[in-house]
C-alpha atoms as one frame of an Amber mdcrd trajectory, in Angstrom:
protein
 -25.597  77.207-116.998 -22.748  74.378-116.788 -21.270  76.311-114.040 -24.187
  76.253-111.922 -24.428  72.170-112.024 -22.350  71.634-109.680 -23.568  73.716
-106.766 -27.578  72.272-107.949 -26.087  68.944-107.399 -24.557  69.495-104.728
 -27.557  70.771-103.074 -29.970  68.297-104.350 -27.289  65.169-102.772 -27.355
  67.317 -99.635 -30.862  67.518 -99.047 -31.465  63.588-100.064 -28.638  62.422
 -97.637 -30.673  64.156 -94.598 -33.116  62.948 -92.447 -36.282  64.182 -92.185
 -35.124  64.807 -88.222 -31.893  67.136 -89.846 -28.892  64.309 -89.117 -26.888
  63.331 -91.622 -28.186  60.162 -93.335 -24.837  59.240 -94.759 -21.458  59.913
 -94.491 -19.406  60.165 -91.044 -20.312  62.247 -88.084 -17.869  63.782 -85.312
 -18.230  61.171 -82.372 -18.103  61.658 -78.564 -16.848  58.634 -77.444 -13.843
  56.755 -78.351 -13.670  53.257 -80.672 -12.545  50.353 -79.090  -9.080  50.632
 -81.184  -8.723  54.070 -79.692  -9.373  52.925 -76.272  -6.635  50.358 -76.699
  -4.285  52.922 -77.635  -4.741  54.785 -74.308  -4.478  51.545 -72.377  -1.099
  51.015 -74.770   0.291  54.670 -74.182  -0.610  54.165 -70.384   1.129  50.587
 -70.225   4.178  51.669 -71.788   5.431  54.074 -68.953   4.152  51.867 -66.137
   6.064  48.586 -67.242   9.122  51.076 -67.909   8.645  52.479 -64.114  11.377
  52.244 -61.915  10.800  49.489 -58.953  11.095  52.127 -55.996   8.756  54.676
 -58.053   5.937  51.411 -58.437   6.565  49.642 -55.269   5.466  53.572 -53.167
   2.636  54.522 -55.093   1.574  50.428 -54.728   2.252  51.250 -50.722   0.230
  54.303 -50.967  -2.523  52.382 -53.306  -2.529  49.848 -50.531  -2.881  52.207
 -47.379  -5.791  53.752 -49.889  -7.431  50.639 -49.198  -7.625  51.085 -45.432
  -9.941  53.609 -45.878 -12.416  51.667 -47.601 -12.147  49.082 -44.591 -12.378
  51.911 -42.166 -15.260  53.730 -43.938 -17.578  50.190 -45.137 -17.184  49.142
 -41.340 -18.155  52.224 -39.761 -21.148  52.864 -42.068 -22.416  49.362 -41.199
 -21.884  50.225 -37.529 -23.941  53.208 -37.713 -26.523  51.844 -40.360 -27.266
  48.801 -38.131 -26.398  47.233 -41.347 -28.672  48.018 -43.491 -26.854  46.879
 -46.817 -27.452  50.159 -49.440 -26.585  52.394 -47.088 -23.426  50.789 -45.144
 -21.882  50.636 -48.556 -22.916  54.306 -49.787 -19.019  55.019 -48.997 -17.147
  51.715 -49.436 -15.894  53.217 -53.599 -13.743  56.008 -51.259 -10.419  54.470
 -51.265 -10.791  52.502 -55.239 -11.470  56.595 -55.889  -8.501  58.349 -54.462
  -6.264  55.208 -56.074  -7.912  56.235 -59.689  -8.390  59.190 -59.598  -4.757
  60.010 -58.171  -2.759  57.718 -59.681  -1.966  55.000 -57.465  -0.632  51.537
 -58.358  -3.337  48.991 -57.481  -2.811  44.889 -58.346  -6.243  44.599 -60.406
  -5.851  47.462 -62.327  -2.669  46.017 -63.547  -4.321  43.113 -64.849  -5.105
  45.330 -68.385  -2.565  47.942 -69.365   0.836  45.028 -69.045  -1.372  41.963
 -70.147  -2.397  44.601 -73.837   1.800  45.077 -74.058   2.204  41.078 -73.388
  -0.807  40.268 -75.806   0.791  42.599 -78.314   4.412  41.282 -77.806   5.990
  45.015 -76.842   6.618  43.329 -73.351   7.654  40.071 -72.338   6.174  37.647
 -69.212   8.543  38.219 -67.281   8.602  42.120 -67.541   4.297  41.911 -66.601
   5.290  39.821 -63.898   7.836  41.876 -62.150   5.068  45.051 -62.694   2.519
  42.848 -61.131   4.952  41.265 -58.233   6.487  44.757 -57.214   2.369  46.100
 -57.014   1.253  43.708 -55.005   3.783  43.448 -52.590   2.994  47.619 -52.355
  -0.770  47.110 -51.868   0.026  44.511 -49.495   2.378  46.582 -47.588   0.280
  49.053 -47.464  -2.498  47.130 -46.444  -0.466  45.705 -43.794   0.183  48.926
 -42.027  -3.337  50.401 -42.375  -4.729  46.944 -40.830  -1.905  47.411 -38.073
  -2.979  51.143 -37.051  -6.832  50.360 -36.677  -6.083  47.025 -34.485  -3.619
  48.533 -32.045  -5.626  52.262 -31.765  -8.664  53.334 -31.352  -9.845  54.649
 -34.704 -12.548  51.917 -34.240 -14.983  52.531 -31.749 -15.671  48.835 -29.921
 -19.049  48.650 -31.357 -17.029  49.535 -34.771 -14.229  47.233 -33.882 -16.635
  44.387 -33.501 -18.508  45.041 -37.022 -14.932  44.783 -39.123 -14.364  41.544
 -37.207 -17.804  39.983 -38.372 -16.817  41.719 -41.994 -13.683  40.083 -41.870
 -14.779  36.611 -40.518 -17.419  36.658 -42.982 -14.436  36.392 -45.999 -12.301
  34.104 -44.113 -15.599  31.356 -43.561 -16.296  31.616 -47.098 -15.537  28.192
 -49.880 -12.585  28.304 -51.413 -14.551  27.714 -54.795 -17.807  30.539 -53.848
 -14.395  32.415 -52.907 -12.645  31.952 -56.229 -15.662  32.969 -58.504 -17.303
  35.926 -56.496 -13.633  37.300 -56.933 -13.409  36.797 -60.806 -16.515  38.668
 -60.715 -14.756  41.569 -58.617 -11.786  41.471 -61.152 -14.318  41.572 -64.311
 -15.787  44.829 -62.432 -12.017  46.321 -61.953 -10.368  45.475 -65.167 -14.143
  46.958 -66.896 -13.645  49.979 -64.780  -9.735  50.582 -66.120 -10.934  50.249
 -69.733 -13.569  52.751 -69.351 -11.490  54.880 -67.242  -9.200  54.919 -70.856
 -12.362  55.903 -72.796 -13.819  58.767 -70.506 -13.083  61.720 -71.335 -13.010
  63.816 -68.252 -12.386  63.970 -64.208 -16.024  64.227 -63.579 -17.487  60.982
 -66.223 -14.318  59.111 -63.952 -15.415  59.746 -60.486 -19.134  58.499 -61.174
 -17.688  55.077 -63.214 -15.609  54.148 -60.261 -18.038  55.244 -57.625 -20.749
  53.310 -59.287 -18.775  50.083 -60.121 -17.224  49.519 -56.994 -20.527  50.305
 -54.818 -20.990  47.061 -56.160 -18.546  44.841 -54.956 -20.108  45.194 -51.717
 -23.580  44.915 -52.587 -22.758  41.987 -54.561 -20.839  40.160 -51.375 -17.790
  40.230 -53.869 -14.161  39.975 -52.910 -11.319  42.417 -53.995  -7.995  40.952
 -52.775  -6.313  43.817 -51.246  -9.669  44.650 -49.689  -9.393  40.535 -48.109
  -5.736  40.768 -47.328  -6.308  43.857 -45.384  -9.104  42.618 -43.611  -6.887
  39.051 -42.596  -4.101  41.332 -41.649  -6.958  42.812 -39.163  -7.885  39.611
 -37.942  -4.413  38.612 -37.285  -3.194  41.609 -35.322  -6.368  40.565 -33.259
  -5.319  37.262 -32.613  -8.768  36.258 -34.598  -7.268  34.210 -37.116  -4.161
  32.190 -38.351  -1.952  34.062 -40.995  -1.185  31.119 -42.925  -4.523  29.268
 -43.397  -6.112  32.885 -43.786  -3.405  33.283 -47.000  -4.261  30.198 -48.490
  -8.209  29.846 -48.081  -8.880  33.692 -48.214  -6.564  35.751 -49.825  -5.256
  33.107 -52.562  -8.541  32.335 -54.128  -9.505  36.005 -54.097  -6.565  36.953
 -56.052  -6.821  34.041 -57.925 -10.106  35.605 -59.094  -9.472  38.496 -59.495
  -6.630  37.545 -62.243  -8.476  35.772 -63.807 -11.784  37.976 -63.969  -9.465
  40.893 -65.036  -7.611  38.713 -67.504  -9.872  36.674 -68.975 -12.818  37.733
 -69.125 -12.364  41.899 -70.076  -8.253  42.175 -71.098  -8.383  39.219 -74.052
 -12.317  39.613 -74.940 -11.799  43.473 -75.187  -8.709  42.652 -77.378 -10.029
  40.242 -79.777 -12.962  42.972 -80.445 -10.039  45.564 -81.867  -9.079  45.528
 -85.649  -5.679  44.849 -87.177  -4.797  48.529 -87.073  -5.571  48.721 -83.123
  -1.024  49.675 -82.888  -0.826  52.082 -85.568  -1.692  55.306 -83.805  -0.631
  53.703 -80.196   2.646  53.659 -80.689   5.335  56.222 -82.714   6.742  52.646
 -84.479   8.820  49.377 -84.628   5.877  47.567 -84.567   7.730  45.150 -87.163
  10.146  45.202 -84.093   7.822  42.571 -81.735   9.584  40.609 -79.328  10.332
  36.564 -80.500   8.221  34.184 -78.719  11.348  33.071 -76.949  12.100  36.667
 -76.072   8.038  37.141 -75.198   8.807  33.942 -72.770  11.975  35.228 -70.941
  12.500  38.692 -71.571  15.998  39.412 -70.912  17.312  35.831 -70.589  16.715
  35.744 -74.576  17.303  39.245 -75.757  15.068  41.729 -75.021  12.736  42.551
 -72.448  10.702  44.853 -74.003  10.037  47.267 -77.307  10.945  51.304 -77.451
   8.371  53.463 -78.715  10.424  54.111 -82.074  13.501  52.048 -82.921  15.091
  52.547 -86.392  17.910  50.817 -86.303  18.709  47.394 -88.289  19.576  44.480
 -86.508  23.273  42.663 -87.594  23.143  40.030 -90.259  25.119  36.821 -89.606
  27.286  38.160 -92.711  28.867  40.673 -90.428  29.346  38.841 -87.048  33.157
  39.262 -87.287  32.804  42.753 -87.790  34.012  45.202 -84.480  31.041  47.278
 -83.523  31.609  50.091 -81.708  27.918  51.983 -80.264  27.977  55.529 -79.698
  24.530  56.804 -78.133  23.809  60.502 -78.049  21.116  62.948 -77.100  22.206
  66.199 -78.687  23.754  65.488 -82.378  24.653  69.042 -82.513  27.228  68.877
 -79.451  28.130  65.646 -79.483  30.621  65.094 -82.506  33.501  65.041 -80.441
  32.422  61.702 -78.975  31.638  59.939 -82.392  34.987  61.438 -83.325  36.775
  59.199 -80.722  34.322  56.478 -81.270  35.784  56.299 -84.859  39.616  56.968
 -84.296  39.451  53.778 -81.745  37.290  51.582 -84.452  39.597  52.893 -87.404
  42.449  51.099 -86.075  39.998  47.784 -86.376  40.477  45.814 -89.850  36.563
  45.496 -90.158  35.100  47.853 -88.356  31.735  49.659 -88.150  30.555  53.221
 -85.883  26.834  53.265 -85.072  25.312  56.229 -83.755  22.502  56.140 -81.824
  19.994  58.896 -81.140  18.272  58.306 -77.935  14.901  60.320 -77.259  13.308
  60.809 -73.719   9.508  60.582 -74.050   7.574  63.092 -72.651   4.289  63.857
 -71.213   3.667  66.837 -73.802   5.180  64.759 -76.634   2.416  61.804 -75.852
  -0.347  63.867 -75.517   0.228  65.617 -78.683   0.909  62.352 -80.402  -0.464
  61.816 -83.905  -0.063  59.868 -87.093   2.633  62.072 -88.258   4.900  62.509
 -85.895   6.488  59.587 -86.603   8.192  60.792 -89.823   8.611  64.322 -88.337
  10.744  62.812 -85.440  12.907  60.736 -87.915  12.995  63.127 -90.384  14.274
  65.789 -87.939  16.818  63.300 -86.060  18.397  62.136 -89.497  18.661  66.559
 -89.783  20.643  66.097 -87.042  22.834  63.576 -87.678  24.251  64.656 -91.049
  26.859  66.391 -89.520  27.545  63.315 -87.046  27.958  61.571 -90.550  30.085
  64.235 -92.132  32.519  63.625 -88.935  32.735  60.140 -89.761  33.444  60.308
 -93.467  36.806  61.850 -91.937  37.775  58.091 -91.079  37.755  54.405 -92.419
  35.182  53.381 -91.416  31.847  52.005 -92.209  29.155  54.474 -90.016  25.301
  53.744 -89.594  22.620  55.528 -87.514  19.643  54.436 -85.918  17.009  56.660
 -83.990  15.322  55.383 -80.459  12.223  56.453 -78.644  11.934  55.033 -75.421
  10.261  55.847 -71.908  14.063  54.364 -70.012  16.916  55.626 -72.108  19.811
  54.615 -69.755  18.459  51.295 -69.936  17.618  51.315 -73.451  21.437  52.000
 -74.187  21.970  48.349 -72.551  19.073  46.606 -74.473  20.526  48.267 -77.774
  24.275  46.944 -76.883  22.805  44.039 -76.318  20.549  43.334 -79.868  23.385
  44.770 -81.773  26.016  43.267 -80.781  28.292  45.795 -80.166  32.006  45.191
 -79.132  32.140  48.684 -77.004  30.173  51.267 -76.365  31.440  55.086 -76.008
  29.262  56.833 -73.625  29.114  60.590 -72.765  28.306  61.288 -69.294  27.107
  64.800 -67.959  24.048  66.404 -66.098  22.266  67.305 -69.025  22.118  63.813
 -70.839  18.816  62.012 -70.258  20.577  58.846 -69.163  22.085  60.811 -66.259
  19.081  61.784 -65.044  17.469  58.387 -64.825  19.324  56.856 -62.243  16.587
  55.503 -59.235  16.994  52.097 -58.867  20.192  51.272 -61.677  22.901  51.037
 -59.333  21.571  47.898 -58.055  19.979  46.516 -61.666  23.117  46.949 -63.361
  24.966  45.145 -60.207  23.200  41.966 -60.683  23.926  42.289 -64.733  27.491
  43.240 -66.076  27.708  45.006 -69.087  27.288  43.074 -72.356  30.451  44.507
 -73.853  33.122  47.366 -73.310  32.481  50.498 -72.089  34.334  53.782 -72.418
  32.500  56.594 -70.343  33.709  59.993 -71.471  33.155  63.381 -69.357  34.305
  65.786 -71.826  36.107  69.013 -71.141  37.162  70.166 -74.583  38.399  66.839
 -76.410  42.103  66.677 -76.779  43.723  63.344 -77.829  47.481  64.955 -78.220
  48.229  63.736 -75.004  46.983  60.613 -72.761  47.182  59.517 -69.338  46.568
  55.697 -68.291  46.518  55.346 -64.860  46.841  51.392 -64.149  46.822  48.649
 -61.147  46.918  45.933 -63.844  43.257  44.863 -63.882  41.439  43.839 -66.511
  39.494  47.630 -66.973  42.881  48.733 -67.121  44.333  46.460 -69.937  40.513
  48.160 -71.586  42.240  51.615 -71.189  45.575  50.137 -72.507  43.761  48.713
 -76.312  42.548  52.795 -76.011  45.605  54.432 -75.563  47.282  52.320 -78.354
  44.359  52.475 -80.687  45.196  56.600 -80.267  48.606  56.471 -80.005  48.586
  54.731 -84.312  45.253  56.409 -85.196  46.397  60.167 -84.133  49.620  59.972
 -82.983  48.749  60.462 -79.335  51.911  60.983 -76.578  50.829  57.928 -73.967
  51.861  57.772 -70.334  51.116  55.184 -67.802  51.002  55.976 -64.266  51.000
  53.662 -61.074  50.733  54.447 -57.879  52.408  52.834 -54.856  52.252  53.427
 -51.131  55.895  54.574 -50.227  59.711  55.689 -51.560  60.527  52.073 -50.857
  57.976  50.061 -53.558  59.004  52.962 -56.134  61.514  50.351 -58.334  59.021
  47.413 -57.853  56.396  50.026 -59.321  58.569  50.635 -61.858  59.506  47.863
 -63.284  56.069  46.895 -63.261  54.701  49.354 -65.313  57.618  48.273 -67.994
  56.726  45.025 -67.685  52.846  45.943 -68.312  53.670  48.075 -70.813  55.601
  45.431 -72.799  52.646  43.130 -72.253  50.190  45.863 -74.081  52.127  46.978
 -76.786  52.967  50.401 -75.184  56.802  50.239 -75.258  58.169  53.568 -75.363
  55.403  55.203 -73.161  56.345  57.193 -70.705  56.567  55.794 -67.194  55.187
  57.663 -64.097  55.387  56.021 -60.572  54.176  57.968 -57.835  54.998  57.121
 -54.020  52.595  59.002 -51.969  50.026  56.125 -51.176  46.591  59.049 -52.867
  45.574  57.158 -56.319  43.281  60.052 -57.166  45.949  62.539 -55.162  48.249
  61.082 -58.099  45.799  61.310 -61.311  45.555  64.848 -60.726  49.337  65.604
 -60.260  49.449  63.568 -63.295  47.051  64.915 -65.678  48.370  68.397 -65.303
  50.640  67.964 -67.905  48.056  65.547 -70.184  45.192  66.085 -72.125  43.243
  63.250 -71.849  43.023  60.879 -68.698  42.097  57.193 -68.921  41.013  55.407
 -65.760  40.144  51.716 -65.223  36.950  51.051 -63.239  36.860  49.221 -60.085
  35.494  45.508 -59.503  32.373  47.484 -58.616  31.935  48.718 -61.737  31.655
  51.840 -63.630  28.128  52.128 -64.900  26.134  51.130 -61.561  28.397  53.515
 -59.644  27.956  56.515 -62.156  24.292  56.626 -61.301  24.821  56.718 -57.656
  27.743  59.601 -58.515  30.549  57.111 -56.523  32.841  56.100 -58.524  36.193
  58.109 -59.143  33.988  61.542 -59.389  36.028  63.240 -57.193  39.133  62.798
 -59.035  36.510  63.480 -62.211  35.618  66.871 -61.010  39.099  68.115 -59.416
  40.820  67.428 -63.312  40.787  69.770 -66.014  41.126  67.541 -68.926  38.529
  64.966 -70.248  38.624  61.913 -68.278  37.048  58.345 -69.664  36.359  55.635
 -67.773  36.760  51.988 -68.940  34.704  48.851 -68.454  35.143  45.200 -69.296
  33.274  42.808 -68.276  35.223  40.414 -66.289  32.726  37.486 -64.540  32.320
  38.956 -61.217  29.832  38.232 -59.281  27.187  40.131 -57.575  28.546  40.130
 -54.168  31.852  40.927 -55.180  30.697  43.882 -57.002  28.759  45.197 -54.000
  31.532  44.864 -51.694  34.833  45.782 -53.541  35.854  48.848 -53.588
């Protein structure tokens, strides 16, 4: 009789805790809709690849977001033309171009006025970061708005009875009160920044196409303002010789996207925030939430550390205990191939009195790893890269020195190395290079961002062919990269007993005892008496390294003014030499004050 209690109780609780309608009167049910802290997540997940974007990548699908625009212009003014103007059913059309930017992905200014603001509110990205994102979309809507506004005033897309309805459509902006101007745009911007947040909570193609046709059919109906919408239609007037460009930017297009900033902003971004619960972050992101940017960092991004916060960052920061320490920073992708490079990264930091070998794991999101994304998969990604690592570890118990690990998620890993240099304060960095590392891959756009920003310490790019450090090359003109590659070849030479020659190259048979005796005279100056001494007369530097490295196992080559790291990702610096040579070849970096113009144009 016991044994049947249960199941009576059971059954008697069930039938109380139902309606008399059959739904559940307590407990939880399975919802079709998303909270607002699960909405926030999306908008989080969303933000987090678009403020990592490269500029080219944001500033075309801005152009394209901008050209979108045209067709709303083309389409609101020809349905007016046809409609006699009848107000419902010129605008039946005017959502077309706000659709194809949603629904396909484009970069448009007011949508960005939610997913960077949620990373800036949450302190994952700093002002500045938000306000390159913004400045790059605009000038891409713009742009595009530009050109469509171009090709319907010079052609005849417009009929002239269509013509003259997008001038009185146009005029009608340009007449309007700074002030009416200003606050029928905030309006516009509430309506855009509501539409991106419910975008994030609808859960398929169909639910999206009927919230954006249905909240931008009301911009027009409402005589509201969207500022690439405005700009497009100045642009229009202008190539028509119908208006003034300046006056038109400051009493049309200024106010509007004034407005809409602020509308998008204010009045949806920080209300729909302050509606989420403390726990809004810990499903949006894999971790290092504890990891927020400092409000000085939050103020000027890179000028005071950090710009912005990886997915999942493990590592510890340095404590002012072990500031005198010499840090070298070894990031990897694959721990299970890359143990030669820790194992130079700790016979160069062995020969250091205090000296300390961090690994870093660096892992490229993914589209597939996002969307599968869930409470767990946090520890299973950390568990499984600290897996990996143990034999990085066991490599480094071979040497003296002190070894930590750290693992990173991040949307910009070749980037990401620089930001981690940077908050760890590492002394040199040992960097594999090759076709199959994710930093190798994401190269649009570096060349030039690393040109206007040196390195924050040494560098020593390795392209591995079977690691050998019996025998080393140093190839030297007697720059500073080259004294870099000098410290290198004698940290080898009393860590492993490497053989060390130095090679110079000079233009004829008649500089050969002038090359000479400077290479003794360098050599003296870098401790690397005893070396041998290779001067080679034929005028062909990399002609010369390869002659050279026959005989070597190991080649180390100084980087040019211009730079090793912003001329890897363009694939011009030294790679033909890199690719002709059959040993492993590393290439040094120090950073040396030059400026950006002499780093674009040296050689």
């Amino acid at each position: 009789m016991n044994d049947r209690e249960p199941d009576e109780d059971t059954s008697v609780r069930d039938a109380v805790e139902r309606s008399r309608s059959g739904a559940p009167a307590v407990g939880e049910v399975i919802r079709d809709r998303f909270g607002t802290d699960e909405v926030f997540q999306r908008i989080i997940a969303a933000a987090d690849e678009e403020v990592t974007t490269e500029t080219r990548e944001l500033f075309f699908s801005a152009l394209a977001g901008g050209f979108a625009i045209t067709l709303t212009f083309l389409i609101y003014s020809s349905m007016t033309a046809k409609t006699d103007g009848a107000p419902l059913s010129s605008a039946l059309l005017y959502p077309i171009g706000f659709i194809y930017i949603i629904l396909g992905g484009y970069q448009l200014y007011t949508e960005n006025t939610v997913p960077p603001v949620a990373l800036v509110l949450e302190r994952l990205a700093s002002l500045p970061a938000m306000m390159r994102q913004w400045g790059i979309v605009l000038a891409g809507n713009f742009a595009g708005g530009l050109f469509g506004a171009l090709i319907l005033a010079r052609t005849g897309v417009f009929s002239p009875e269509t013509a003259a309805v997008a001038v009185d459509i146009s005029r009608k902006g340009v007449e309007t009160g700074f002030f009416d101007l200003f606050f029928k745009a905030g309006f516009a911007g509430l309506i855009v920044a509501g539409v991106v947040w419910l975008d994030f909570a609808a859960r398929d193609t169909v639910s999206r196409f009927f919230l954006v046709y249905i909240a931008f059919l009301l911009i027009p109906l409402a005589d509201l303002f969207h500022v690439v919408v405005s700009f497009t239609e100045l642009m229009y007037l202008v190539f028509l010789g119908e208006a003034a460009l300046l006056s038109g930017l400051v009493g049309f297009v200024f106010p509007v996207l004034l407005g809409n900033t602020v509308g998008g902003v204010v009045l949806v971004t920080l209300v729909n925030y302050f509606q989420t619960t403390e726990e809004r972050l810990e499903e949006a992101r894999f971790g290092g939430i504890e990891r927020r940017l400092s409000l000085q960092e939050s103020a000027f991004g890179g000028l005071a550390g950090r710009s912005y916060v990886p997915l999942l960052d493990t590592g510890e920061r340095p404590d002012d205990a072990a500031a005198d320490a010499y840090r070298v920073m070894v990031p990897i992708a694959n721990p299970r191939t890359e143990a030669p490079l820790v194992e130079l990264a700790c016979a160069l930091a062995e020969q250091r009195a205090d000296a300390n070998v961090h690994v870093v794991h660096l892992i490229e999101t993914s589209d597939r790893m996002l969307r599968r994304y869930d409470p767990g998969q946090v520890d299973r990604i950390t568990g499984e890269s600290k897996a990996l690592l143990r034999d990085i570890e066991a490599t480094a118990d071979d040497y003296d020195v002190r070894y930590s690990s750290s693992t990173v998620v991040s949307h910009r890993s070749f980037t990401e190395m620089f930001d981690e240099a940077r908050s760890m304060a590492a002394d040199l960095v040992v960097l594999g290079w090759d076709d199959g590392r994710p930093w190798a891959r994401d190269k649009p756009q570096r060349s030039i961002d690393q040109l206007k920003r040196e390195p924050p310490c040494d560098f020593l790019v390795l392209k591995d062919r079977g690691l050998d450090l019996s025998r080393v090359l140093v190839a030297t003109d007697g720059r500073t990269n080259a004294t870099l590659s000098a410290e290198v070849a004698n940290a080898l030479r009393a860590g492993v007993g490497a053989e060390v020659s130095l090679l110079h190259v000079v233009d004829s048979p008649a500089e050969r005892a002038a090359g000479t005796a400077f290479l003794r005279s360098w050599a003296e100056e870098n401790d690397l008496e005893g070396a041998e001494l290779l001067v080679d007369d034929a005028g062909d530097i990399e002609g010369a390294i390869a002659r050279a490295s026959a005989d070597h196992s190991l080649a180390l080559i100084g980087a040019t003014e211009r730079g090793v790291l912003s001329r890897l990702v363009t694939d011009s610096l030294h790679l033909d030499v890199v690719d002709e040579l059959d040993c492993s070849v590393a290439i040094t970096e120090r950073p040396a004050g030059w400026g950006l113009l002499r780093r674009l144009f040296s050689r």
